[in-house]
C-alpha positions as CSV (number, residue, x, y, z in Angstrom):
1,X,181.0,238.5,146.8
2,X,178.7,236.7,149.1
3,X,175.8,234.6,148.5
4,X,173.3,236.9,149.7
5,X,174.8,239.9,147.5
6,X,174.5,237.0,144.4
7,X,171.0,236.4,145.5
8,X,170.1,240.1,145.4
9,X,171.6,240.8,141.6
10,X,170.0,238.0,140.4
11,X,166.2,238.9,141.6
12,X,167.2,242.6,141.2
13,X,167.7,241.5,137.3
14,X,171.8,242.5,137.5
15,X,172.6,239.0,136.7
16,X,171.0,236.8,134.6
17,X,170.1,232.8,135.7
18,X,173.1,231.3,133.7
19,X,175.9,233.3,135.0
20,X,174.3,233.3,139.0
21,X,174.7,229.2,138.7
22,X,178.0,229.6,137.4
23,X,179.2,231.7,139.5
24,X,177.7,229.8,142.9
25,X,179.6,226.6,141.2
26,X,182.8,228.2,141.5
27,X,182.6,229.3,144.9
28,X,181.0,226.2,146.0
29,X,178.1,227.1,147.3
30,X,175.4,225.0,145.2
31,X,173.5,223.5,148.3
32,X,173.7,226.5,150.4
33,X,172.2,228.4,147.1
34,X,169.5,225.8,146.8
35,X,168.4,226.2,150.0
36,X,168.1,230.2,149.4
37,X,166.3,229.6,146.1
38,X,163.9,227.2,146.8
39,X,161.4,229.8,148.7
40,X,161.9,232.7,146.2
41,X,161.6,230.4,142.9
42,X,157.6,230.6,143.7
43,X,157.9,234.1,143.4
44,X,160.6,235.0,141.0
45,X,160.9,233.7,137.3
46,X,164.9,234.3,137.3
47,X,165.6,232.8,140.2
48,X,163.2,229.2,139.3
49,X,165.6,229.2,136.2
50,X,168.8,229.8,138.6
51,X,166.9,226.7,140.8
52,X,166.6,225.0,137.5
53,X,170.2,225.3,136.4
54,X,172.2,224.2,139.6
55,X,169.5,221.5,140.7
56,X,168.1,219.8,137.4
57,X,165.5,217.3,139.0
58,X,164.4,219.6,141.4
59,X,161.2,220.0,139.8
């Protein structure tokens, strides 16, 4: 699955915040997530936790 598809669940509410990091870990794709996350985490509870999760001191 790509990371856009991942992206989707995950604000959709398919996938919850733990199992979106995990999964972006294993296909290692952290900073490219980051850089996806980082507009919509303003917006969108699950995907601040996601944020949260793959890059601690972000906030």
């Amino acid at each position: 699955m790509d990371l856009t598809t991942y992206v989707t669940e995950l604000t959709a509410g398919l996938i919850g915040a733990a199992s979106f990091a995990a999964a972006v870990r294993q296909t290692g794709q952290t900073a490219d997530a980051v850089r996806l996350l980082v507009p919509i985490a303003q917006h969108d509870a699950a995907a601040a936790e996601a944020l949260t999760r793959l890059a601690p001191g972000w906030r």
